[in-house]
ChimeraX commands (.cxc) that place a marker at each C-alpha (Angstrom):
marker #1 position 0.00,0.00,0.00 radius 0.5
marker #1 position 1.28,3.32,-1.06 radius 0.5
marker #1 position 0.60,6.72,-0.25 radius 0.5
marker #1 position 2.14,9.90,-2.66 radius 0.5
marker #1 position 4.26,5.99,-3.91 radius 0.5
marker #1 position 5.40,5.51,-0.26 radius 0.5
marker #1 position 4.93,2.09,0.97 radius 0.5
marker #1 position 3.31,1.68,4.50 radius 0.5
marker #1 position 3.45,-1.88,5.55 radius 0.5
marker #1 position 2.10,-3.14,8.76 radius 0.5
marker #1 position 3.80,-6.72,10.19 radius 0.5
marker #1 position 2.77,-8.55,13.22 radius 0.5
marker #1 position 3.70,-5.56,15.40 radius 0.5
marker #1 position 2.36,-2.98,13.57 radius 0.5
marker #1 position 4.56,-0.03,11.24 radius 0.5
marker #1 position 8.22,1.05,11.38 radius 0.5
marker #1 position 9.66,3.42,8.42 radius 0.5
marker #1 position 12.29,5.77,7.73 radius 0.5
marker #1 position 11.20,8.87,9.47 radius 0.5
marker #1 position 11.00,12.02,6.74 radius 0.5
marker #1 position 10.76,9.86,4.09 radius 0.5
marker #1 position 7.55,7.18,4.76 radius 0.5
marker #1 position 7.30,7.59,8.25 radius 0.5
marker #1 position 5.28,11.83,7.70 radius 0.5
marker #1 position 3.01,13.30,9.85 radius 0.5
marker #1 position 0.37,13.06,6.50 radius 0.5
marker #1 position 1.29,8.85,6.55 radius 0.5
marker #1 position 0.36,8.93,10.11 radius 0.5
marker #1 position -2.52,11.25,10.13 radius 0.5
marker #1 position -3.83,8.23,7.64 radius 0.5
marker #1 position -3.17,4.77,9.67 radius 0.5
marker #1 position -4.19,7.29,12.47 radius 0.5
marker #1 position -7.71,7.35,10.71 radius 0.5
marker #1 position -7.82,3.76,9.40 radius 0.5
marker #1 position -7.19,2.34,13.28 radius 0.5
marker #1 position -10.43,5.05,13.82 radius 0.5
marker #1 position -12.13,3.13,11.34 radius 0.5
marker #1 position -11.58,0.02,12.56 radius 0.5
marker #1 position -12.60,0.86,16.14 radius 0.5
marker #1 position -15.60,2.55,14.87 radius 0.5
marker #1 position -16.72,-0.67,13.22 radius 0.5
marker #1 position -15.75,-3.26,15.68 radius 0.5
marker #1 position -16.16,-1.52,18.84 radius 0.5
marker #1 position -19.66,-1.73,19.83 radius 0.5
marker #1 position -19.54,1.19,22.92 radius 0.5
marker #1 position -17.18,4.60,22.65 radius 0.5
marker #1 position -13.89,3.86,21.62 radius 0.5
marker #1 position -11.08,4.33,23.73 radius 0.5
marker #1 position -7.44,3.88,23.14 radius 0.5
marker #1 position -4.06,4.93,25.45 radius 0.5
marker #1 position -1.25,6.21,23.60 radius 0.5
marker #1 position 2.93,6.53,24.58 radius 0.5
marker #1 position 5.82,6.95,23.12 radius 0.5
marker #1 position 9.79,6.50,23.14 radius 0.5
marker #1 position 12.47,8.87,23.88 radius 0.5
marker #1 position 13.14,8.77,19.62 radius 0.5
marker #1 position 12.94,12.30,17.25 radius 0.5
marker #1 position 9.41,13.67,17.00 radius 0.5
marker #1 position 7.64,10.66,19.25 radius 0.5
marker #1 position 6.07,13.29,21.45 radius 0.5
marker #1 position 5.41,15.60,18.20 radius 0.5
marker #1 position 4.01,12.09,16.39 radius 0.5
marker #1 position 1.71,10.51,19.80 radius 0.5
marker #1 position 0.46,14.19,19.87 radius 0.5
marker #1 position -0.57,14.04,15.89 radius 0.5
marker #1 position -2.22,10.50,16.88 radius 0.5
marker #1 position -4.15,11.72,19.39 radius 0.5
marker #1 position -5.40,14.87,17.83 radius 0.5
marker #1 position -6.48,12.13,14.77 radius 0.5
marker #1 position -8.66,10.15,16.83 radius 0.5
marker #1 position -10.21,12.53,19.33 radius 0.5
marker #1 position -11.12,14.20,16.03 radius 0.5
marker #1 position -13.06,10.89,14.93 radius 0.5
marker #1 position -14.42,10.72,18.26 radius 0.5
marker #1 position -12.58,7.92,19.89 radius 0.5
marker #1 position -11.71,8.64,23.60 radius 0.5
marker #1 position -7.86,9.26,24.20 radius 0.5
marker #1 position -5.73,8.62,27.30 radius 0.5
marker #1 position -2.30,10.45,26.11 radius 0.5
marker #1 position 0.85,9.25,28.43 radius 0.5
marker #1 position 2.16,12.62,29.71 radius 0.5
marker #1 position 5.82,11.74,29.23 radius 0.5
marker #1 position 7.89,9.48,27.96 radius 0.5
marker #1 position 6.79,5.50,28.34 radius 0.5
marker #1 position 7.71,2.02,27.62 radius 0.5
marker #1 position 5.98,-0.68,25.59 radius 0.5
marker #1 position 5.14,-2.63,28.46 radius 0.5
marker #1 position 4.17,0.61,30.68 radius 0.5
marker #1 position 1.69,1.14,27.45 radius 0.5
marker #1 position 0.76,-2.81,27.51 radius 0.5
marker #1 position -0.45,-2.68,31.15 radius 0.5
marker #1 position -2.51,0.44,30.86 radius 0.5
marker #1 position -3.94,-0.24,27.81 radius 0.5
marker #1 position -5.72,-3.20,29.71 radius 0.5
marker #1 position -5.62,-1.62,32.93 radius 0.5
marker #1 position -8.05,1.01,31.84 radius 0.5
marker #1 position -10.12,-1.58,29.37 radius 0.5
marker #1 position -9.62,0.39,26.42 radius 0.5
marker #1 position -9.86,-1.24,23.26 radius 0.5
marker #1 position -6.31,-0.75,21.77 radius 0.5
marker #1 position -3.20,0.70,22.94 radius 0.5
marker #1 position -0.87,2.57,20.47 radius 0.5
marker #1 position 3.11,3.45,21.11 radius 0.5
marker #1 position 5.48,5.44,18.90 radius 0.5
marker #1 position 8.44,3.35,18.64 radius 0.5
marker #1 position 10.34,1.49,16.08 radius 0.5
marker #1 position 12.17,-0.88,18.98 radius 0.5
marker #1 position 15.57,-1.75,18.50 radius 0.5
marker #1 position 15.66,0.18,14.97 radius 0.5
marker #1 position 18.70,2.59,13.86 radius 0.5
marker #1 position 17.44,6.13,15.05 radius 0.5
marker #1 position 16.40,7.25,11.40 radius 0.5
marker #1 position 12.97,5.10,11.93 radius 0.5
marker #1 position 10.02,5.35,14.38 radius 0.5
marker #1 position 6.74,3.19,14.31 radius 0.5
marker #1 position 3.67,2.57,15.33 radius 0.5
marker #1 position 2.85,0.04,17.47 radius 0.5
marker #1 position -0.72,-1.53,18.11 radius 0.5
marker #1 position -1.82,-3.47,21.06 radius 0.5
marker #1 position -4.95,-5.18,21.88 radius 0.5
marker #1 position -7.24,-4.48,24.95 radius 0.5
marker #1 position -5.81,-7.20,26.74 radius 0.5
marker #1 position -2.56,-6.00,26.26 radius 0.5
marker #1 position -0.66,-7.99,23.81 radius 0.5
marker #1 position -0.17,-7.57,20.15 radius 0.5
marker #1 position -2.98,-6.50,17.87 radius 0.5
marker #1 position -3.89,-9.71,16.62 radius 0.5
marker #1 position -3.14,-10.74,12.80 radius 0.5
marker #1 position -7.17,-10.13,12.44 radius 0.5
marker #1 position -7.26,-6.50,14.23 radius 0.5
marker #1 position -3.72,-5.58,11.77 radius 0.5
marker #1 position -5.59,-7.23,8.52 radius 0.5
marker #1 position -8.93,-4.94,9.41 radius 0.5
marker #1 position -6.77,-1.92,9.89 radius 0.5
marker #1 position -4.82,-2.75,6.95 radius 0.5
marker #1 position -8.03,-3.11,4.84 radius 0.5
marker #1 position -9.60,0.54,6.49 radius 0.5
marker #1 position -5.98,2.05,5.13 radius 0.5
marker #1 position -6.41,0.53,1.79 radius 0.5
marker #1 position -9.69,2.08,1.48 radius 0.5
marker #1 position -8.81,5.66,2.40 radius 0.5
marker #1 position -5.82,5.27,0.28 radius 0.5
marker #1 position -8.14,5.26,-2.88 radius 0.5
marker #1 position -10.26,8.27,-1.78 radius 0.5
marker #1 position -7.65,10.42,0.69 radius 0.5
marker #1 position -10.28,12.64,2.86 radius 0.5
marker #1 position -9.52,16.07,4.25 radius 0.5
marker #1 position -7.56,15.78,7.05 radius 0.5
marker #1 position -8.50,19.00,9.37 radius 0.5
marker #1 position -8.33,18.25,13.29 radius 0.5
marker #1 position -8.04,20.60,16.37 radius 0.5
marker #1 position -4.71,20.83,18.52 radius 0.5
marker #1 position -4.68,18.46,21.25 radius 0.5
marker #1 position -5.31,21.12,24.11 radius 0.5
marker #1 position -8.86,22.10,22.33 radius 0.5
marker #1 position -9.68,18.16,22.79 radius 0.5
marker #1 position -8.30,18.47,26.13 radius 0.5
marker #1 position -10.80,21.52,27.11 radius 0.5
marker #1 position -13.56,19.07,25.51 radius 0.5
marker #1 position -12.16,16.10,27.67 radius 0.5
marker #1 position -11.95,13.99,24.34 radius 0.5
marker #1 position -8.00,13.42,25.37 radius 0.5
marker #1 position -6.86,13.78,29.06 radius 0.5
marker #1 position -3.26,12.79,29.85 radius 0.5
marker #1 position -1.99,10.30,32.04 radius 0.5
marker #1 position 1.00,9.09,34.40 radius 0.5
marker #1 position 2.00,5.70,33.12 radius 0.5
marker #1 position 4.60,4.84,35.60 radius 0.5
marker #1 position 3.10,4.54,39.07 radius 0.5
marker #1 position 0.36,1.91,38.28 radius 0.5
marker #1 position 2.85,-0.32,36.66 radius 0.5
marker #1 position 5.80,-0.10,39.37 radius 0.5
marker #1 position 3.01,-0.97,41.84 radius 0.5
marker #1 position 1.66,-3.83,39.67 radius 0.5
marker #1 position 5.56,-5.24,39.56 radius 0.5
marker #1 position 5.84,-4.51,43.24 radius 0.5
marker #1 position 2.92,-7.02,43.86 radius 0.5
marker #1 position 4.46,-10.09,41.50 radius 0.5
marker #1 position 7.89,-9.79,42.23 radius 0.5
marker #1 position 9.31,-9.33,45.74 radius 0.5
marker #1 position 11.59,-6.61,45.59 radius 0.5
marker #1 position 12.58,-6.04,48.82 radius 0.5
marker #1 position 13.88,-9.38,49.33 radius 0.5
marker #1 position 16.48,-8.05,45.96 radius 0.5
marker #1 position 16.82,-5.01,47.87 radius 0.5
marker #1 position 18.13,-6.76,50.82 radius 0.5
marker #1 position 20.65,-9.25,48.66 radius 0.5
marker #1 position 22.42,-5.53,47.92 radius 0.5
marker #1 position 23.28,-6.66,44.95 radius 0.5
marker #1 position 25.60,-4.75,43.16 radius 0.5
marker #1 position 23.54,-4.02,39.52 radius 0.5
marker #1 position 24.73,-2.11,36.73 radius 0.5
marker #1 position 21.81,-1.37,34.49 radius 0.5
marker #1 position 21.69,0.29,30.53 radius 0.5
marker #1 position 18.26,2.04,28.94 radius 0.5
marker #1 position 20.30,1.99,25.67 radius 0.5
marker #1 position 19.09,5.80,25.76 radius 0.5
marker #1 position 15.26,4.73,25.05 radius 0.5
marker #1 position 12.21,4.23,27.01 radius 0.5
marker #1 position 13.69,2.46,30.14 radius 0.5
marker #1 position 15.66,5.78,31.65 radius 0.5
marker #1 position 15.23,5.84,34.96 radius 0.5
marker #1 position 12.91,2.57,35.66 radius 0.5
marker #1 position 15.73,0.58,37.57 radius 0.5
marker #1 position 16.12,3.51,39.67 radius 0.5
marker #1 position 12.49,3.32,40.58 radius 0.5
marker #1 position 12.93,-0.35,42.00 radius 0.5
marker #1 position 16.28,-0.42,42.91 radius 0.5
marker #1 position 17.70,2.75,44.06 radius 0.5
marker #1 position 21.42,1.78,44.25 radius 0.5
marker #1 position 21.62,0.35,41.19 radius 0.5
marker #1 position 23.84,2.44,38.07 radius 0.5
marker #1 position 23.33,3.34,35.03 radius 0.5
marker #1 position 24.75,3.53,31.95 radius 0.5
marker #1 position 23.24,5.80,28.81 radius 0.5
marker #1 position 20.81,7.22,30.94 radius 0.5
marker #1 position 20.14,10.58,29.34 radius 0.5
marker #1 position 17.51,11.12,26.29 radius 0.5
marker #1 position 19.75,10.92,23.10 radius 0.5
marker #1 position 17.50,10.10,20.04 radius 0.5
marker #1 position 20.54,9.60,17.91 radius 0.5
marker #1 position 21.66,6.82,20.53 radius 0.5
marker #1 position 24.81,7.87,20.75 radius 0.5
marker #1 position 27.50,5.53,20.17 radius 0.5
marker #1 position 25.15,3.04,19.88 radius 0.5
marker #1 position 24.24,2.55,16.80 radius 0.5
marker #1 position 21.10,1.05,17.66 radius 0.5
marker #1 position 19.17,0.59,21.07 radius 0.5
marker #1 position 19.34,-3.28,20.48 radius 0.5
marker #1 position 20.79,-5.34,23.62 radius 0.5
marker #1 position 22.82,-8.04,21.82 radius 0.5
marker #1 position 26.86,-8.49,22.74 radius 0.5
marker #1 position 28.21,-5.99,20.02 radius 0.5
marker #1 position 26.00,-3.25,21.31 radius 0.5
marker #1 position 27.12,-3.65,25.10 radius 0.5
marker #1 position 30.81,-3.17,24.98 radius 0.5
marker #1 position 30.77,-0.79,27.74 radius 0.5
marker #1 position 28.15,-2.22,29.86 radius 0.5
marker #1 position 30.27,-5.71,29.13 radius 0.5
marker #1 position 33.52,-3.41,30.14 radius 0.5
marker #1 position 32.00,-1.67,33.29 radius 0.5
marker #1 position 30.59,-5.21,34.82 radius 0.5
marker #1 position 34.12,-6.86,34.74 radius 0.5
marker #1 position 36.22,-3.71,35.73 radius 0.5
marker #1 position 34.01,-2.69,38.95 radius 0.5
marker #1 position 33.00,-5.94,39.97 radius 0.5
marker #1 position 28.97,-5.83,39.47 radius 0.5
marker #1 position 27.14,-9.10,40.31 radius 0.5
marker #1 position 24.75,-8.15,36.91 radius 0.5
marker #1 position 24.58,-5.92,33.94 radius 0.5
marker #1 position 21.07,-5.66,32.77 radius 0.5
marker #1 position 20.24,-3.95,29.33 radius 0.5
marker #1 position 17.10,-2.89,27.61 radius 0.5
marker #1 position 15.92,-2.34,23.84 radius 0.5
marker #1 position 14.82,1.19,22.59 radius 0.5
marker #1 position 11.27,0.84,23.90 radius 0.5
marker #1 position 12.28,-1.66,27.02 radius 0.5
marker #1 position 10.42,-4.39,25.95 radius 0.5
marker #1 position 13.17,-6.93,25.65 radius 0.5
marker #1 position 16.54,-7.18,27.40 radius 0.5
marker #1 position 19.64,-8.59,27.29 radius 0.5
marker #1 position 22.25,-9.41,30.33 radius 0.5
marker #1 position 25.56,-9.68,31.68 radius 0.5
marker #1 position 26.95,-11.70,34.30 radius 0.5
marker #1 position 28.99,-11.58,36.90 radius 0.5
marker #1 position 32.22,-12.46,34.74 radius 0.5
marker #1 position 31.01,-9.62,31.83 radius 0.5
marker #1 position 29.72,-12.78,29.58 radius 0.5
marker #1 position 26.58,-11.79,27.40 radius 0.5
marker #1 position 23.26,-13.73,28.06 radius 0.5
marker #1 position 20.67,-13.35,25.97 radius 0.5
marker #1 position 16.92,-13.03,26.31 radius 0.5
marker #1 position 16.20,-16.66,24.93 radius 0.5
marker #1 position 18.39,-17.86,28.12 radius 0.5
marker #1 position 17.16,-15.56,30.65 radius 0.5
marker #1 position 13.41,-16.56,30.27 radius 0.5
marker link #1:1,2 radius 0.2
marker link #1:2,3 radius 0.2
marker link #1:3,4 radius 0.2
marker link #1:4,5 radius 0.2
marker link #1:5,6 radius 0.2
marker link #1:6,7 radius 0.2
marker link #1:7,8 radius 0.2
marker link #1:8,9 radius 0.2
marker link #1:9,10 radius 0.2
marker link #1:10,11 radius 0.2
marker link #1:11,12 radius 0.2
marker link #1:12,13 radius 0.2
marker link #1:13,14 radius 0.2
marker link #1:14,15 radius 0.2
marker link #1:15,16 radius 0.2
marker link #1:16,17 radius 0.2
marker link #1:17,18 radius 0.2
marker link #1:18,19 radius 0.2
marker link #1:19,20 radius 0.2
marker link #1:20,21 radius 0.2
marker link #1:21,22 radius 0.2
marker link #1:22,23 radius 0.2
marker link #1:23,24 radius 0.2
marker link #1:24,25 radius 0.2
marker link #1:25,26 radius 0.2
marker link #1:26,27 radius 0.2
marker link #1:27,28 radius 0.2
marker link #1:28,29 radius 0.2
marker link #1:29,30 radius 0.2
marker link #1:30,31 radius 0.2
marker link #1:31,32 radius 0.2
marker link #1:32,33 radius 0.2
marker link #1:33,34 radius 0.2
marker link #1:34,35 radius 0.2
marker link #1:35,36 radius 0.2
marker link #1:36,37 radius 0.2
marker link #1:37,38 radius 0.2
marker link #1:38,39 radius 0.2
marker link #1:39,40 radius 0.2
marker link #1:40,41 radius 0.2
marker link #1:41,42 radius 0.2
marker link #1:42,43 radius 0.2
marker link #1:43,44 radius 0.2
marker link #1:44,45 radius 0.2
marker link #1:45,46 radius 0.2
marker link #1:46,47 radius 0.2
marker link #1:47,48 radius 0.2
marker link #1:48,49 radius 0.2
marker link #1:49,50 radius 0.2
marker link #1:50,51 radius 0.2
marker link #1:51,52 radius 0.2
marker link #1:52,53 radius 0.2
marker link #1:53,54 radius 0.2
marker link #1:54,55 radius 0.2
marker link #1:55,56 radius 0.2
marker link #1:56,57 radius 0.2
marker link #1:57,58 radius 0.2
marker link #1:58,59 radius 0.2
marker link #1:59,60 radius 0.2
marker link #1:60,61 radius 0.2
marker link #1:61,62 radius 0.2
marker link #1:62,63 radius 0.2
marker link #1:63,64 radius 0.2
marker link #1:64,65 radius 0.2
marker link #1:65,66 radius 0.2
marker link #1:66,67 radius 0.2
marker link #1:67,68 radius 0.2
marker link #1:68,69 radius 0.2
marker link #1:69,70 radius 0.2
marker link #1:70,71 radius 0.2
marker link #1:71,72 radius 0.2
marker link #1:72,73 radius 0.2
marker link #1:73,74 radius 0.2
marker link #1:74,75 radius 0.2
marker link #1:75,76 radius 0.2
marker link #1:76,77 radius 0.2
marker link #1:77,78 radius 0.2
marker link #1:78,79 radius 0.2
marker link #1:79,80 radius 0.2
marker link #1:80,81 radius 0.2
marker link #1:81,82 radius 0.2
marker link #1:82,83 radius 0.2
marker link #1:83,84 radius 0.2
marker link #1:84,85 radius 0.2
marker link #1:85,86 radius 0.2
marker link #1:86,87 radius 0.2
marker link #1:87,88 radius 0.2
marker link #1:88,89 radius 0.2
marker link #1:89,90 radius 0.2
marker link #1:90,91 radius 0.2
marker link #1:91,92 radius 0.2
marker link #1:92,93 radius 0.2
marker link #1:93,94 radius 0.2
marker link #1:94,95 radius 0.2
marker link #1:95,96 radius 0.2
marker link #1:96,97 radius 0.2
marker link #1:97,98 radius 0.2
marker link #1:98,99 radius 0.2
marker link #1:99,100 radius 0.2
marker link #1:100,101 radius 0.2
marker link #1:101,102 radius 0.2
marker link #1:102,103 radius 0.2
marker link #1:103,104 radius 0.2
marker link #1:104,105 radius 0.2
marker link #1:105,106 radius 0.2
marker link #1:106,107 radius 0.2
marker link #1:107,108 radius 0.2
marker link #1:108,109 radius 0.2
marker link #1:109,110 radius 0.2
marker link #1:110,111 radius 0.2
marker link #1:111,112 radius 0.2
marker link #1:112,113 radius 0.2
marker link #1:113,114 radius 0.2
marker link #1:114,115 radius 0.2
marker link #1:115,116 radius 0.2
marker link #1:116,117 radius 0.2
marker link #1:117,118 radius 0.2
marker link #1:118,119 radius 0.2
marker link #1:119,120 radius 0.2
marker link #1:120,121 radius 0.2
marker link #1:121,122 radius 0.2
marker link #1:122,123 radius 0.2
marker link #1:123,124 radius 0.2
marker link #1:124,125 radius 0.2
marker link #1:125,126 radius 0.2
marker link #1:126,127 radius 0.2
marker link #1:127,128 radius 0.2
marker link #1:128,129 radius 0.2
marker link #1:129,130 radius 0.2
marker link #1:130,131 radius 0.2
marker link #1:131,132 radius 0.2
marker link #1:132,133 radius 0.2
marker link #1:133,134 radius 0.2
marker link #1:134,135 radius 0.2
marker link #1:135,136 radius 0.2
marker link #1:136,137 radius 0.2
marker link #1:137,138 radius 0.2
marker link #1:138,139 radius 0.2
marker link #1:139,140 radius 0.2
marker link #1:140,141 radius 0.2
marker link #1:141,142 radius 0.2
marker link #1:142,143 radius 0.2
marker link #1:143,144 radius 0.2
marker link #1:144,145 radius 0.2
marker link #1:145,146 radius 0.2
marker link #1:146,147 radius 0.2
marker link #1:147,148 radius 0.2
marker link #1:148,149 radius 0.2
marker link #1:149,150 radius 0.2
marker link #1:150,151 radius 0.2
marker link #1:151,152 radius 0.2
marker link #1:152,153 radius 0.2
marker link #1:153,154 radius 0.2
marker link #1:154,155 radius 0.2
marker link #1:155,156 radius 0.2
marker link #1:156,157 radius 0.2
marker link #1:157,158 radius 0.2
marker link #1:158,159 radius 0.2
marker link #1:159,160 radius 0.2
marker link #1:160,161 radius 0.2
marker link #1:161,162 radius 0.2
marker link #1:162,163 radius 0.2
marker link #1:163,164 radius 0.2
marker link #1:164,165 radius 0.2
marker link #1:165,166 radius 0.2
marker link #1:166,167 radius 0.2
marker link #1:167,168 radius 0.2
marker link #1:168,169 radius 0.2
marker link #1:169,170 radius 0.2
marker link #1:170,171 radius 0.2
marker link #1:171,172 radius 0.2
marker link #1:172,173 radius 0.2
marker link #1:173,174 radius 0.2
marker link #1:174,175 radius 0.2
marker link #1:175,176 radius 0.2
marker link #1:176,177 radius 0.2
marker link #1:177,178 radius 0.2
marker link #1:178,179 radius 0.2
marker link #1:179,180 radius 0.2
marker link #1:180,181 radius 0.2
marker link #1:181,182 radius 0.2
marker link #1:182,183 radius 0.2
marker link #1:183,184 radius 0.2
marker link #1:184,185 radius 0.2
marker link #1:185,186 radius 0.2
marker link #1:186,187 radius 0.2
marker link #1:187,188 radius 0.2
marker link #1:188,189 radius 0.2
marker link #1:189,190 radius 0.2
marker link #1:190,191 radius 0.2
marker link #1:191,192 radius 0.2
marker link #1:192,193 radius 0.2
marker link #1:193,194 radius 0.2
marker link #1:194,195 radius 0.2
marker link #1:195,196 radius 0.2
marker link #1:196,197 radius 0.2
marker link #1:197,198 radius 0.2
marker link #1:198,199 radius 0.2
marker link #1:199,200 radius 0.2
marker link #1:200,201 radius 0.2
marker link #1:201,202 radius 0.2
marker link #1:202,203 radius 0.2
marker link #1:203,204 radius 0.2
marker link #1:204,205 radius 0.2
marker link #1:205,206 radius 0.2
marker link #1:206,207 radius 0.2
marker link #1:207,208 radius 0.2
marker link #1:208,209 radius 0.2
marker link #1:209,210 radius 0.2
marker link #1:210,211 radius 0.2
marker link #1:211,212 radius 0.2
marker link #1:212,213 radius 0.2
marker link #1:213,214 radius 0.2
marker link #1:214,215 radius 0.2
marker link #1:215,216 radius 0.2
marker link #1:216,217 radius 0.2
marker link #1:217,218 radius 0.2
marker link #1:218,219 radius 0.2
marker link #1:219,220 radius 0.2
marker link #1:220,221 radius 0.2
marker link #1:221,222 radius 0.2
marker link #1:222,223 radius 0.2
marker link #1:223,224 radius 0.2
marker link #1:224,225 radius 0.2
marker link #1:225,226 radius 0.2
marker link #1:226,227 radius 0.2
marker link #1:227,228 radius 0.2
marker link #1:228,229 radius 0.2
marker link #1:229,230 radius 0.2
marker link #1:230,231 radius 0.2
marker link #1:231,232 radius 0.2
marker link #1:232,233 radius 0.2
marker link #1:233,234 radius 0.2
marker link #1:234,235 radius 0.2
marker link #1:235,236 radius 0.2
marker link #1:236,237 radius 0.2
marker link #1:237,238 radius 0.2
marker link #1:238,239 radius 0.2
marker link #1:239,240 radius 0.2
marker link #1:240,241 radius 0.2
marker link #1:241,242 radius 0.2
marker link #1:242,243 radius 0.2
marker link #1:243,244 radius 0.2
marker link #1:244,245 radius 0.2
marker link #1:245,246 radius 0.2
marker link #1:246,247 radius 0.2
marker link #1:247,248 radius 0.2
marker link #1:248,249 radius 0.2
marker link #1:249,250 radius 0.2
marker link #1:250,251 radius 0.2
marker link #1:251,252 radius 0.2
marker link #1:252,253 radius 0.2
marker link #1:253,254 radius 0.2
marker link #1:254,255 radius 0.2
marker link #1:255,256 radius 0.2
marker link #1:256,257 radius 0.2
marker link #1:257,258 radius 0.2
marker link #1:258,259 radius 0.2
marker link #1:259,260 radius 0.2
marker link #1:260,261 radius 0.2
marker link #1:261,262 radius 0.2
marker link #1:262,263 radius 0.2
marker link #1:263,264 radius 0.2
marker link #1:264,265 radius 0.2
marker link #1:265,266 radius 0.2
marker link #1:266,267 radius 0.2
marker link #1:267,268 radius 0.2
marker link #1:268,269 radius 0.2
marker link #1:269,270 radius 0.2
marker link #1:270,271 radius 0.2
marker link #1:271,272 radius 0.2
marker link #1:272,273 radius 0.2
marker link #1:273,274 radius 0.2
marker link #1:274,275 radius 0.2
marker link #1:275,276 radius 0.2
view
């Protein structure tokens, strides 16, 4: 599917492209209306969906555009008020039983692409069925493109079609019930952790104050990086840093802290397929 000949292709995850050149406020103003579409025709009550987004160029500027789409198509929006992670955006999507969940991320991606990311009410991926519906809604307005003329996101505030939200409290309280972390607390073990610059800055120090970190500032150009991926040849330093100050664990995250990598004790890489 093209729009102006730029391909938008959804996979099982939803869209990634190269921002500036398919990845446009005007492409995203359009799967914007086809997921309105969709929830207008398979939704049986008012729509509502909860939006976030990573610490990448424009994610802000691009959950903002989203919003403003579907508040303008009259579907309910709860807008994270800062930056949030995947699974921060997983939980509240079925926390607050709305009926998808959208985040601005392209993962692990090089920093010249963002996406957008669907997730079903109950959390998970958009199915293959919800993705083939929204797929077919974007086909459709591909053929006839509509005007595309919504508010700014604080006249839908003032209307209370999109209110903002925290999406970190709720969720460190939900971990704080499964897992016991005082019991880590009181091992004082000696963890050195790395957001890869994305959407986990700052959550380690939220459970475990005296942990470290490493690449803990917003960079959307992910420094020396490369890409916020957690595999061995992106975790030289956090590899380095374990072994030369003695931390009992390295832990690293992806761009939008939805999958991890780790090091142990001896600075050897362990990846997520081991850990889990």
């Amino acid at each position: 599917m093209n729009l102006d000949g730029i391909m938008i292709s959804f996979g099982t995850d939803g869209w990634r492209g190269y921002i500036a050149k398919d990845f446009t406020f005007e492409n995203l103003q359009m799967v914007a209306l086809a997921t309105a579409a969709y929830l207008k025709k398979n939704t049986k009550k008012k729509p509502k969906v909860v939006i976030g987004y990573d610490t990448r160029f424009l994610s802000k500027e691009f959950a903002h555009e989203v919003a403003k789409i579907l508040a303008w198509k009259d579907i309910y929006v709860q807008l994270s008020n800062c930056v949030a992670s995947t699974p921060q955006v997983s939980f509240s999507t079925k926390q607050k039983g709305a009926d998808l969940g959208v985040v601005i991320t392209a993962s692990h991606n090089p920093p010249e692409y963002n996406g957008y990311k669907l997730k079903a009410g109950f959390g998970g991926p958009a199915t293959p069925e919800q993705i083939t519906k929204v797929e077919a809604e974007l086909k459709r307005l591909f053929k006839r493109p509509p005007q595309i003329k919504p508010l700014e996101v604080s006249d839908y505030m003032k209307m209370q079609k999109i209110v903002y939200f925290e999406p970190k409290e709720s969720y460190f309280r939900h971990i704080k019930k499964k897992i016991n972390i005082d019991a880590i607390k009181k091992a004082k073990f000696k963890v050195l952790y790395d957001p890869m610059y994305g959407a986990g800055i700052g959550l380690m120090k939220e459970l475990l104050p005296d942990s470290d970190e490493l690449h803990c500032e917003c960079n959307p150009s992910f420094g020396n990086l490369g890409h916020p991926e957690p595999i061995a040849e992106n975790l030289n330093e956090l590899i380095q840093n374990v072994r030369r100050y003695n931390y009992d664990i390295g832990i690293a995250c992806d761009g939008d802290a939805d999958r991890l990598g780790a090091v142990d004790q001896h600075g050897n890489f362990v990846d997520s397929h081991k850990i889990f």
